[in-house]
Biopython code that builds the backbone (N, CA, C, O; Angstrom):
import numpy as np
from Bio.PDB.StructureBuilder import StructureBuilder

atoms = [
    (1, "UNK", "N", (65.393, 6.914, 72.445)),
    (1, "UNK", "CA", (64.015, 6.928, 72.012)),
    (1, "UNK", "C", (63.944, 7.450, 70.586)),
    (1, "UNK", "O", (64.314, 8.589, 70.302)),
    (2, "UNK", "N", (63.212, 6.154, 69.243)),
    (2, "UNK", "CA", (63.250, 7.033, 68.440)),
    (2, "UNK", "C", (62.181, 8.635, 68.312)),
    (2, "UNK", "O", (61.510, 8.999, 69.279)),
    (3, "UNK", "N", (62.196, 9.270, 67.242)),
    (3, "UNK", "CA", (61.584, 10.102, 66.979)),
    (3, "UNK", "C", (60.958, 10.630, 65.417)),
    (3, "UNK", "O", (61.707, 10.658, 64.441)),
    (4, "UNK", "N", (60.377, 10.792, 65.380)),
    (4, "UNK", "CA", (59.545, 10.984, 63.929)),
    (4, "UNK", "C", (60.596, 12.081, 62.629)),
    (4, "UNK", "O", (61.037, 13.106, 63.150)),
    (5, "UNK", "N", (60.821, 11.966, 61.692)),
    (5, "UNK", "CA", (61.052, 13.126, 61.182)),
    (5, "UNK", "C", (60.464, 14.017, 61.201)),
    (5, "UNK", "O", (59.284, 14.034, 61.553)),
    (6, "UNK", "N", (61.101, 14.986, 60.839)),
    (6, "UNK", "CA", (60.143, 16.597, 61.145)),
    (6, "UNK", "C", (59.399, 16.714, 59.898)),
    (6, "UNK", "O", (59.666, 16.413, 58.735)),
    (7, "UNK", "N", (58.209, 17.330, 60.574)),
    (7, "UNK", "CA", (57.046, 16.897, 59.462)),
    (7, "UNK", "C", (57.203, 17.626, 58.200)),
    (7, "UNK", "O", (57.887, 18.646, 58.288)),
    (8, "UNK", "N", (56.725, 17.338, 57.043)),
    (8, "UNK", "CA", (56.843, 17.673, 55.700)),
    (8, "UNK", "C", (55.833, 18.264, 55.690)),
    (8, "UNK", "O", (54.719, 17.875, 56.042)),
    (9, "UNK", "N", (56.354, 19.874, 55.025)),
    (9, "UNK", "CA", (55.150, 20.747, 54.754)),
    (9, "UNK", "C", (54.461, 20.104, 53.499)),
    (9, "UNK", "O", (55.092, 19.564, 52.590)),
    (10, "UNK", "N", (52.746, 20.255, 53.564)),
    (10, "UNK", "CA", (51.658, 19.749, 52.989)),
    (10, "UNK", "C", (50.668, 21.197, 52.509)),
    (10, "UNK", "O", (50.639, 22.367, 52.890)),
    (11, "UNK", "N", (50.009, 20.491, 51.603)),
    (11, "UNK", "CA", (48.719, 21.508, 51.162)),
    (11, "UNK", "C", (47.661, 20.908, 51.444)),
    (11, "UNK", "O", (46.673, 20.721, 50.735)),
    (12, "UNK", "N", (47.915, 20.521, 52.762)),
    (12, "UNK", "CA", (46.617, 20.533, 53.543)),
    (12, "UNK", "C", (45.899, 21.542, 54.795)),
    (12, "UNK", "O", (46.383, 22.629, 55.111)),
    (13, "UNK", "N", (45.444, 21.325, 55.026)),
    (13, "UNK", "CA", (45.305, 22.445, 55.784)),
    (13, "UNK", "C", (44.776, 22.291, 57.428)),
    (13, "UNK", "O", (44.315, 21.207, 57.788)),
    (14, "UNK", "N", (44.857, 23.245, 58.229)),
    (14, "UNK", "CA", (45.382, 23.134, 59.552)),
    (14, "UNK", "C", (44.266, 22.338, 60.195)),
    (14, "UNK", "O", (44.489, 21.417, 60.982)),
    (15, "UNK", "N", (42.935, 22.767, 59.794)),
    (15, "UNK", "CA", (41.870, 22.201, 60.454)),
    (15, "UNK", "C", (42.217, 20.433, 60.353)),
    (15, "UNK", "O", (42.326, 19.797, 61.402)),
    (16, "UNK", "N", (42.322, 19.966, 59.434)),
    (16, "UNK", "CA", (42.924, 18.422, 59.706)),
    (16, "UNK", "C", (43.514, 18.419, 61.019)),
    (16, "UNK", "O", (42.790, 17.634, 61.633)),
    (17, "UNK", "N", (44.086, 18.685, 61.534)),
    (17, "UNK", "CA", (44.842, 18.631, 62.504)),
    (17, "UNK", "C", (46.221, 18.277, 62.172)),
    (17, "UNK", "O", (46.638, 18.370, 61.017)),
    (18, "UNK", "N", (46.978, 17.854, 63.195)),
    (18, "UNK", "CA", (48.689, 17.331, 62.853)),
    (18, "UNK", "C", (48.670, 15.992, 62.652)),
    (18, "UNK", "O", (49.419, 15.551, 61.782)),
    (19, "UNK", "N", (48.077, 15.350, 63.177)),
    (19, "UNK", "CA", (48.579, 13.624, 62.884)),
    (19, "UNK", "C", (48.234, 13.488, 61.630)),
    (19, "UNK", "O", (49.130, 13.207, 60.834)),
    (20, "UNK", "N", (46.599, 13.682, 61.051)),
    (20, "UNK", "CA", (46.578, 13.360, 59.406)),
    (20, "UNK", "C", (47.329, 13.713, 58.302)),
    (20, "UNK", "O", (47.385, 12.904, 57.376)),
    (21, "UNK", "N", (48.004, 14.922, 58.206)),
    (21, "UNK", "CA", (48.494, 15.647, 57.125)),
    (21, "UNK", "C", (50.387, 15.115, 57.347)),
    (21, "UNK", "O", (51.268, 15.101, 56.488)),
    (22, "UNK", "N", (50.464, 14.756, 58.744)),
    (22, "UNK", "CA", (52.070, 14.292, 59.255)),
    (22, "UNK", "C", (51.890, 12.939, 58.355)),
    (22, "UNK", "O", (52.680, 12.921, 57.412)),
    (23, "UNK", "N", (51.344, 12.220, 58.406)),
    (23, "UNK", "CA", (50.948, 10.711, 58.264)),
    (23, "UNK", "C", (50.636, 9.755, 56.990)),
    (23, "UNK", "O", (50.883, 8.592, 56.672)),
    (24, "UNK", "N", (49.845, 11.059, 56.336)),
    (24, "UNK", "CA", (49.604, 11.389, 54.650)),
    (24, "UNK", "C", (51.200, 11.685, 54.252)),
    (24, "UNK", "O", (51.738, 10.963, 53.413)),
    (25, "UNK", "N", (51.708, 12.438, 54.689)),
    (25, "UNK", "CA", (53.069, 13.031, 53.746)),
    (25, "UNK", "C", (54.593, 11.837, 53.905)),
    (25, "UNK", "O", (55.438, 11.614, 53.038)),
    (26, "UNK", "N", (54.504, 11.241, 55.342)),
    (26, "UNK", "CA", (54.773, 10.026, 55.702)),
    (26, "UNK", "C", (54.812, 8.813, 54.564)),
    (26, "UNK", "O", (55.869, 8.233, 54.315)),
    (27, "UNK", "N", (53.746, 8.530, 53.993)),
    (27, "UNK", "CA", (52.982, 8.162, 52.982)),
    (27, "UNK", "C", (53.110, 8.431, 51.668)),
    (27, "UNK", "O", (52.971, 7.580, 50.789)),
    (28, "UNK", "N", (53.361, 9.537, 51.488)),
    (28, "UNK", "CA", (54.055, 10.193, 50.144)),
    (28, "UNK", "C", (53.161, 11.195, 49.624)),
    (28, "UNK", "O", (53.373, 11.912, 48.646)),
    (29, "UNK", "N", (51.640, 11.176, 50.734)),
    (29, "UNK", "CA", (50.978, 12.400, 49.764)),
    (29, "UNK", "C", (51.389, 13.789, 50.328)),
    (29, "UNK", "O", (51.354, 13.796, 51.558)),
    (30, "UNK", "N", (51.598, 14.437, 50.019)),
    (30, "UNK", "CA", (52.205, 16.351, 50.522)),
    (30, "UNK", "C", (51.348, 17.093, 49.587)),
    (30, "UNK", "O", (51.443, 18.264, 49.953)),
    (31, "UNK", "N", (50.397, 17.020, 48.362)),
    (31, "UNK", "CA", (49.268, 17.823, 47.427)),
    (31, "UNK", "C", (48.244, 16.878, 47.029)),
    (31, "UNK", "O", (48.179, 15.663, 46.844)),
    (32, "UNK", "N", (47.304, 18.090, 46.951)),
    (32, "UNK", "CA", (45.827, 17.194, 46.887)),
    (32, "UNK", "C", (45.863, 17.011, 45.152)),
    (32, "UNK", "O", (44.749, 16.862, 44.649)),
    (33, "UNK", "N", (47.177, 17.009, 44.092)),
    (33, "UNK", "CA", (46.944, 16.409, 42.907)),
    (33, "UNK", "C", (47.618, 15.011, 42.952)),
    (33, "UNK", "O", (47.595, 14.374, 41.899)),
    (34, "UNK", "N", (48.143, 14.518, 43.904)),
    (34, "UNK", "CA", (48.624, 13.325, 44.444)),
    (34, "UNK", "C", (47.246, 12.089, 45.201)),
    (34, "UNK", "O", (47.324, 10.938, 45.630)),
    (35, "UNK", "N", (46.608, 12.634, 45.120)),
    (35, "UNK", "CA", (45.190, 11.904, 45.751)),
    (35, "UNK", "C", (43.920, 11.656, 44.896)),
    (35, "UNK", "O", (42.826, 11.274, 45.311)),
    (36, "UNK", "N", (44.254, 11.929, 43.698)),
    (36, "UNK", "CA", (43.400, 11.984, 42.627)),
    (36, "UNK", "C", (43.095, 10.333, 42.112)),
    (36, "UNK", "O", (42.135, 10.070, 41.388)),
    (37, "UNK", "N", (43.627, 9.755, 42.382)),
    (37, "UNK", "CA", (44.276, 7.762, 42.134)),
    (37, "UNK", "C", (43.755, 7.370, 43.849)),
    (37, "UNK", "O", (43.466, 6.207, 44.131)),
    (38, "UNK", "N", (43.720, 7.944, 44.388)),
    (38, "UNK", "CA", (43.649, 7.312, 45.409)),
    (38, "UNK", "C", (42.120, 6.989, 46.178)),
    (38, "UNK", "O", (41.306, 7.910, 46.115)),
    (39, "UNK", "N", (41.750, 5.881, 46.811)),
    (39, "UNK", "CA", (40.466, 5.638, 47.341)),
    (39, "UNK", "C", (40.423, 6.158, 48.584)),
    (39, "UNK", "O", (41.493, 6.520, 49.073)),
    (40, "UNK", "N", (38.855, 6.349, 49.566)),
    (40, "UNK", "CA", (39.118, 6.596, 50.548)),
    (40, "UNK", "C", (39.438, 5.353, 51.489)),
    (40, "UNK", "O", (40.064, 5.500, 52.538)),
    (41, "UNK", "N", (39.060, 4.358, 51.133)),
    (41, "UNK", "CA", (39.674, 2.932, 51.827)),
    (41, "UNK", "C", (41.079, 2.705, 51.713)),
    (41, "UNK", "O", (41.650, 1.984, 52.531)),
    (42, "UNK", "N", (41.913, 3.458, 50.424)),
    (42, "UNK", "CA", (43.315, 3.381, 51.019)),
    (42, "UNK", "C", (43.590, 4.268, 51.741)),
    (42, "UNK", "O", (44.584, 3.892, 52.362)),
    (43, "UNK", "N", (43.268, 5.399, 52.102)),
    (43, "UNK", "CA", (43.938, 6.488, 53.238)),
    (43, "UNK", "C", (43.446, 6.291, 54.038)),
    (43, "UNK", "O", (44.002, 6.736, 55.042)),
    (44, "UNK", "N", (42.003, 5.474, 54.318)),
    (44, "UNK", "CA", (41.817, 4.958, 56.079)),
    (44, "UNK", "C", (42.644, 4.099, 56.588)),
    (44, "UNK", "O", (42.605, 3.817, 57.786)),
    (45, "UNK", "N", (43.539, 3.543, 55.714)),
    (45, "UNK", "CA", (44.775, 2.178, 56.175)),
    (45, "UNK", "C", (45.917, 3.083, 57.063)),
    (45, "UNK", "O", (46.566, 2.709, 58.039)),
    (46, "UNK", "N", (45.933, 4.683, 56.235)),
    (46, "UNK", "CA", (46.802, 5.351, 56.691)),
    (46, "UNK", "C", (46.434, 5.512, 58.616)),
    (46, "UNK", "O", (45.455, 6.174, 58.959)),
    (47, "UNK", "N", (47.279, 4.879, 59.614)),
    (47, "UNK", "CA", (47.274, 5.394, 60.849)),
    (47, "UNK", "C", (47.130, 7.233, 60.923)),
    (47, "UNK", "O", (47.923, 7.997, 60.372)),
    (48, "UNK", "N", (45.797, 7.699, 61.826)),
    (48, "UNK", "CA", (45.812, 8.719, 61.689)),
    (48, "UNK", "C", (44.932, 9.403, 60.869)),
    (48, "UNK", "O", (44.511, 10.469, 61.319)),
    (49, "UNK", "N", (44.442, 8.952, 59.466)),
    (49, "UNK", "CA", (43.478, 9.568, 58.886)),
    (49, "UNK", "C", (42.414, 8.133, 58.785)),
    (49, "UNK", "O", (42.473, 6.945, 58.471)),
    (50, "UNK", "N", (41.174, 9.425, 59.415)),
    (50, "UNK", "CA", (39.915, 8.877, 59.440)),
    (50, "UNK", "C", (38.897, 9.432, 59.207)),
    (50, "UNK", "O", (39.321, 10.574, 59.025)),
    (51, "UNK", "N", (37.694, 9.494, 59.053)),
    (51, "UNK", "CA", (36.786, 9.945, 58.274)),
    (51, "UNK", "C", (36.546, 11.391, 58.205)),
    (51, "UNK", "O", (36.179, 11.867, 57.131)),
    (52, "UNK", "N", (36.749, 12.307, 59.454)),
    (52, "UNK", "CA", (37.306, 13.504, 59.202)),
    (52, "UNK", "C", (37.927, 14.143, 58.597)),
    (52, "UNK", "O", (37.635, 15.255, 58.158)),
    (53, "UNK", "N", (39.339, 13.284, 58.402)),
    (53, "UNK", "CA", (40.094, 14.181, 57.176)),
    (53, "UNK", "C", (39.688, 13.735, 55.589)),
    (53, "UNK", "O", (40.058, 14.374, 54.604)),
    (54, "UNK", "N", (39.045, 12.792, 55.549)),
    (54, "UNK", "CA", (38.702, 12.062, 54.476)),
    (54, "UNK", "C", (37.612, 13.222, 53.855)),
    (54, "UNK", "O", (37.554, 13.721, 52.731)),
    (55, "UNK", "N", (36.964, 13.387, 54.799)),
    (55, "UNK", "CA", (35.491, 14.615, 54.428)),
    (55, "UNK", "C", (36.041, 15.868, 54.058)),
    (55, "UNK", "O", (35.627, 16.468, 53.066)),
    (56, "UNK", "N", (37.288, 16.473, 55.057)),
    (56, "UNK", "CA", (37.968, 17.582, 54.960)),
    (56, "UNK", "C", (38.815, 17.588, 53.094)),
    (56, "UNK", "O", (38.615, 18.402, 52.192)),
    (57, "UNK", "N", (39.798, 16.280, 53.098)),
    (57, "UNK", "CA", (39.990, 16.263, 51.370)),
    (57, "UNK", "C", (39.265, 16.171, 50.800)),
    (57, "UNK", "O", (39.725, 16.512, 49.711)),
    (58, "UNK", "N", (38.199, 15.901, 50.656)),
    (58, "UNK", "CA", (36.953, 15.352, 49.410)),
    (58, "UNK", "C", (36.738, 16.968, 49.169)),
    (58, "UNK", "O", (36.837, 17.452, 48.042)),
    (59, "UNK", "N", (36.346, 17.984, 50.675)),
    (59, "UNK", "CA", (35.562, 19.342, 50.482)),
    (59, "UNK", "C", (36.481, 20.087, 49.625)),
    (59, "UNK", "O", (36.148, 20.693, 48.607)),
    (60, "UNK", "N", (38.049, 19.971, 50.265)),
    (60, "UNK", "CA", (39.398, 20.756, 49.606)),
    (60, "UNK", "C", (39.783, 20.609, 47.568)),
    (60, "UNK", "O", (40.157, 21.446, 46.746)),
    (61, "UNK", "N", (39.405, 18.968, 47.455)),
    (61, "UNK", "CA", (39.303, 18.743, 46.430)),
    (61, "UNK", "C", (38.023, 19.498, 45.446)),
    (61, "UNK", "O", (38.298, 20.075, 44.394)),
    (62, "UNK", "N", (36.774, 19.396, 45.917)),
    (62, "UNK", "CA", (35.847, 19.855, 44.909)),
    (62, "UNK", "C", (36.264, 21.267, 45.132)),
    (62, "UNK", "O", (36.139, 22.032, 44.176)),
    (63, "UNK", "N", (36.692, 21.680, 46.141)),
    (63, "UNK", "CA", (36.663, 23.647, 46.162)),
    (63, "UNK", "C", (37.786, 23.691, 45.203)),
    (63, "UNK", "O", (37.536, 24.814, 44.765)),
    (64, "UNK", "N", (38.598, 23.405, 44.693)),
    (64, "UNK", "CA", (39.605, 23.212, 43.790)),
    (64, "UNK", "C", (39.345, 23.159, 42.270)),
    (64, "UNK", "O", (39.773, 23.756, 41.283)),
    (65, "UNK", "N", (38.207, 21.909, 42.591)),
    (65, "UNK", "CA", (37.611, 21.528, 41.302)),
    (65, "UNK", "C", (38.477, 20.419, 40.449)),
    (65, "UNK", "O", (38.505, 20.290, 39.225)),
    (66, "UNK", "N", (39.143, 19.690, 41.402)),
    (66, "UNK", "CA", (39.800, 18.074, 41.454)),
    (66, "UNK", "C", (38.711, 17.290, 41.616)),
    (66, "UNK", "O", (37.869, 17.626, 42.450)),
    (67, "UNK", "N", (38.542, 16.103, 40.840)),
    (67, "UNK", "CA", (38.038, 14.934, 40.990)),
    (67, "UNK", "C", (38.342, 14.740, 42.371)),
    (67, "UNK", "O", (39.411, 15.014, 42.919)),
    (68, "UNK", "N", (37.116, 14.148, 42.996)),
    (68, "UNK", "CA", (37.312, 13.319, 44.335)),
    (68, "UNK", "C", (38.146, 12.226, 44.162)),
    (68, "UNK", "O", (38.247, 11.576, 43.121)),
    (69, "UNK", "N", (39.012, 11.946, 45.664)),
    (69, "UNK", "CA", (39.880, 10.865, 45.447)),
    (69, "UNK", "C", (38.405, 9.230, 45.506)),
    (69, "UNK", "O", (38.696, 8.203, 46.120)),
    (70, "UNK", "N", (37.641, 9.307, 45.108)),
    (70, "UNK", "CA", (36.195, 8.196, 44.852)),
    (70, "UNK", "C", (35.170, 8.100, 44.490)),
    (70, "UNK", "O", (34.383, 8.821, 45.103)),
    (71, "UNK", "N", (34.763, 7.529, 43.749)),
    (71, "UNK", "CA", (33.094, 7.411, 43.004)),
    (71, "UNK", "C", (32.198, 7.269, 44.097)),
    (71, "UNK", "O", (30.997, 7.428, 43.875)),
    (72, "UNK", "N", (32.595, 6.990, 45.256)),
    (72, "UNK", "CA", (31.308, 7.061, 46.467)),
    (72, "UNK", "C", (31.937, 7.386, 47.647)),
    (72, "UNK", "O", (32.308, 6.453, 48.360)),
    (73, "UNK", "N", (32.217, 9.004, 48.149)),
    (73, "UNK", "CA", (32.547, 9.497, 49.227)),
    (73, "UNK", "C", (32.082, 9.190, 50.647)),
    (73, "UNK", "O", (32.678, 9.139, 51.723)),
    (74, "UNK", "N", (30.630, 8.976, 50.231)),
    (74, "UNK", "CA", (29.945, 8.736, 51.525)),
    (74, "UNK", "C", (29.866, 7.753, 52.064)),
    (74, "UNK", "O", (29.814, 7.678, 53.291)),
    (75, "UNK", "N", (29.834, 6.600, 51.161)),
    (75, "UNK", "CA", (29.787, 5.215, 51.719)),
    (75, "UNK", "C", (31.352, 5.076, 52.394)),
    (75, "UNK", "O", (31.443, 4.446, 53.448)),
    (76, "UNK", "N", (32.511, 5.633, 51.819)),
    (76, "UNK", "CA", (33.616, 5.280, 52.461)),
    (76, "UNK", "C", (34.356, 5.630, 53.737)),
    (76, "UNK", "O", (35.223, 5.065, 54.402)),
    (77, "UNK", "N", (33.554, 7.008, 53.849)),
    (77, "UNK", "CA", (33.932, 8.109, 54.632)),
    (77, "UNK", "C", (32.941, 7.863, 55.833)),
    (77, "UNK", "O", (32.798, 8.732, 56.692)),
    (78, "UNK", "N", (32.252, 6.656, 55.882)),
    (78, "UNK", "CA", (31.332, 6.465, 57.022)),
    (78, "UNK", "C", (31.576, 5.277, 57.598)),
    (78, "UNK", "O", (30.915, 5.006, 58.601)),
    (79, "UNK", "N", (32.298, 4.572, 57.238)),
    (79, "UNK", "CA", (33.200, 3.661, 57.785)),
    (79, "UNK", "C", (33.945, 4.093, 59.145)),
    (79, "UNK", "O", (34.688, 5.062, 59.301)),
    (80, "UNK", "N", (33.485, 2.954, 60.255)),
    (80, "UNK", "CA", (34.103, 3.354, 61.523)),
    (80, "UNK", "C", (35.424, 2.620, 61.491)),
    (80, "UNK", "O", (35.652, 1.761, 60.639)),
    (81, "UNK", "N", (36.460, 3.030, 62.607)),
    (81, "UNK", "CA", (37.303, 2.163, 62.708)),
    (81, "UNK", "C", (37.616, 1.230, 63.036)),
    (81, "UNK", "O", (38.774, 0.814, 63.080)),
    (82, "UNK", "N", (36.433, 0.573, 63.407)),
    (82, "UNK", "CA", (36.790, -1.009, 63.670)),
    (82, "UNK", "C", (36.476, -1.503, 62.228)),
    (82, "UNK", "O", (37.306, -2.334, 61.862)),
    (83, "UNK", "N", (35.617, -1.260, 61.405)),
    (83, "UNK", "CA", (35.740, -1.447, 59.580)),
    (83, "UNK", "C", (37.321, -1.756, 59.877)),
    (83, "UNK", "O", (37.859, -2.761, 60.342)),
    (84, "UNK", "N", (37.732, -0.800, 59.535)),
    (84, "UNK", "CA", (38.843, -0.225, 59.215)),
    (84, "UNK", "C", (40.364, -1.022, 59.485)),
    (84, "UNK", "O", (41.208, -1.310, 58.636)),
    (85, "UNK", "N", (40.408, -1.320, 61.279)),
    (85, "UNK", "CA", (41.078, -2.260, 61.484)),
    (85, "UNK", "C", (40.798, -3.798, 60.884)),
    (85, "UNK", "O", (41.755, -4.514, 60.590)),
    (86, "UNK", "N", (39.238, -4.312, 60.702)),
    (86, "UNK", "CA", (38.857, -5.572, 60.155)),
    (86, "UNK", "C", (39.571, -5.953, 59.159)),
    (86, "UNK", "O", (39.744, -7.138, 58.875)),
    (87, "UNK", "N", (40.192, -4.718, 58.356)),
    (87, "UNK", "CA", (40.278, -4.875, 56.889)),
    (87, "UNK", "C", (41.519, -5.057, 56.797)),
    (87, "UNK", "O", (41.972, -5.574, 55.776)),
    (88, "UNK", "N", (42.638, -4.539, 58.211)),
    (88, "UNK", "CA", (43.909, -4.237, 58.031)),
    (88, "UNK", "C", (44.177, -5.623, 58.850)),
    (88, "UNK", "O", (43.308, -6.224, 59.482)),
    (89, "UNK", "N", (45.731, -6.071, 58.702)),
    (89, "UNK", "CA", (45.884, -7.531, 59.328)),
    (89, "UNK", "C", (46.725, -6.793, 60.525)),
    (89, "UNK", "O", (46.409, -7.369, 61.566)),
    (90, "UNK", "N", (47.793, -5.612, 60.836)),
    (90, "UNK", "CA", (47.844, -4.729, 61.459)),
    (90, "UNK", "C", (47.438, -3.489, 61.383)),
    (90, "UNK", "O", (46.935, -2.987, 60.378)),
    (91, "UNK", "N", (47.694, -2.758, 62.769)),
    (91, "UNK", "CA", (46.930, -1.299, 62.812)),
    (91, "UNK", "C", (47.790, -0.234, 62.180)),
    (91, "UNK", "O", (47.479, 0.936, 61.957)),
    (92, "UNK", "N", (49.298, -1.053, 61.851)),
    (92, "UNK", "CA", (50.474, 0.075, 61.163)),
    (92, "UNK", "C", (50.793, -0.636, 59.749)),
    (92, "UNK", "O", (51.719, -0.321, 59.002)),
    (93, "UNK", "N", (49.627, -1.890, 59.479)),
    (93, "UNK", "CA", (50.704, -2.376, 58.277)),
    (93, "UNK", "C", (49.409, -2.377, 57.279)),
    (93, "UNK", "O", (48.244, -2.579, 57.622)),
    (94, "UNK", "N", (50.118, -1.972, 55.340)),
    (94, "UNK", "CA", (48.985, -2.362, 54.438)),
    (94, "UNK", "C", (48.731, -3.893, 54.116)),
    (94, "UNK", "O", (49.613, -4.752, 54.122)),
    (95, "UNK", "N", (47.419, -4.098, 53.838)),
    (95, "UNK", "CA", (47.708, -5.764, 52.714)),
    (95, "UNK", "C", (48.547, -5.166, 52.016)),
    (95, "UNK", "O", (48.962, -4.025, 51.814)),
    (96, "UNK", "N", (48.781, -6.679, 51.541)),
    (96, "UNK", "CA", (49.921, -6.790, 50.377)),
    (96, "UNK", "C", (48.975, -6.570, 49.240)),
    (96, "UNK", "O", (47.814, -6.973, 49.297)),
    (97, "UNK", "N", (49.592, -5.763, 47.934)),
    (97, "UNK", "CA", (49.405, -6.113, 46.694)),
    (97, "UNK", "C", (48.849, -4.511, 47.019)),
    (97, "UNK", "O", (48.424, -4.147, 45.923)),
    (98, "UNK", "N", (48.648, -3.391, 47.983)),
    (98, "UNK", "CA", (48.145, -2.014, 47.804)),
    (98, "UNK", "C", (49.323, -1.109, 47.432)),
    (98, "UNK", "O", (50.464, -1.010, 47.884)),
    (99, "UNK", "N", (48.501, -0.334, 46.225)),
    (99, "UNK", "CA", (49.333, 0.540, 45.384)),
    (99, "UNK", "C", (49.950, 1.674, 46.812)),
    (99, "UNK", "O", (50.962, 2.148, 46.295)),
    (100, "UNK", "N", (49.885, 2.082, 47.747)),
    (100, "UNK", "CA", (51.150, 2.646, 48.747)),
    (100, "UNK", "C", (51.700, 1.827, 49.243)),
    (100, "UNK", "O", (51.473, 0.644, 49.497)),
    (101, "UNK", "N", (52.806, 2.781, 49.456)),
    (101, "UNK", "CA", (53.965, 2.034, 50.792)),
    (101, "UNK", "C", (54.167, 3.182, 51.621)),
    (101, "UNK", "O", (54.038, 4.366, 51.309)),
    (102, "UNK", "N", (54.485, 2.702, 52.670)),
    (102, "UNK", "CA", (54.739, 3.616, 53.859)),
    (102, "UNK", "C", (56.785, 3.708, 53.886)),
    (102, "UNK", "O", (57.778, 2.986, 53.797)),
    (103, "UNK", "N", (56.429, 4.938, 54.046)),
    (103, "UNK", "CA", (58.286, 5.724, 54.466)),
    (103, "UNK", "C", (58.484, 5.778, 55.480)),
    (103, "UNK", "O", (59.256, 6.725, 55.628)),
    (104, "UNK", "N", (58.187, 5.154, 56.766)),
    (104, "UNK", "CA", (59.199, 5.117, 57.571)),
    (104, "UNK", "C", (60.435, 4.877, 57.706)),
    (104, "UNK", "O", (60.973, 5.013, 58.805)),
]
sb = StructureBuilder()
sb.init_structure("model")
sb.init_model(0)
sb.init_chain("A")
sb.init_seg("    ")
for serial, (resi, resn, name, xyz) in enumerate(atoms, 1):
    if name == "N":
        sb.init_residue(resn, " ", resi, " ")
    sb.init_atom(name, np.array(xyz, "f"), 0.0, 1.0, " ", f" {name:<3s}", serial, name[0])
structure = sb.get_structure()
């Protein structure tokens, strides 16, 4: 049976829970100056982060005093997940031509 690597410590924080911040770092983000380029429609592609942690980085970012990872938090961050899957052609894979790749 495979098994996940052991998760990569992050500067995120606990209230996310484990799957978002495992999943993000998976991904390549591990600091919130790594998310500064990034939309919230690309980290909803991420399996695992959904509008919760999306709200949780946006709050972590301004308490910081980082640009939000988007010019419109709310509209993106209210997106359910069936949006979400609509948009994806799988539930583990990006379109083509999006600035991440996944490290598995």
């Amino acid at each position: 049976m495979a098994t996940h690597d052991a998760a990569q410590p992050t500067e995120f924080p606990p209230r996310m829970g484990k799957v978002a911040p495992r999943e993000l770092a998976l991904n390549g983000y591990t600091r919130y100056d790594q998310l500064t380029g990034v939309t919230p429609a690309q980290l909803l592609r991420i399996h695992g982060v959904g509008p919760k942690a999306i709200r949780i980085l946006e709050e972590e970012l301004a308490a910081r005093g980082s640009p939000s990872p988007t010019p419109e938090p709310a509209a993106c961050a209210a997106r359910s997940e069936a949006q979400v899957a609509q948009d994806s052609p799988t539930q583990n894979s990006l379109p083509s031509g999006s600035a991440m790749t996944t490290q598995r």
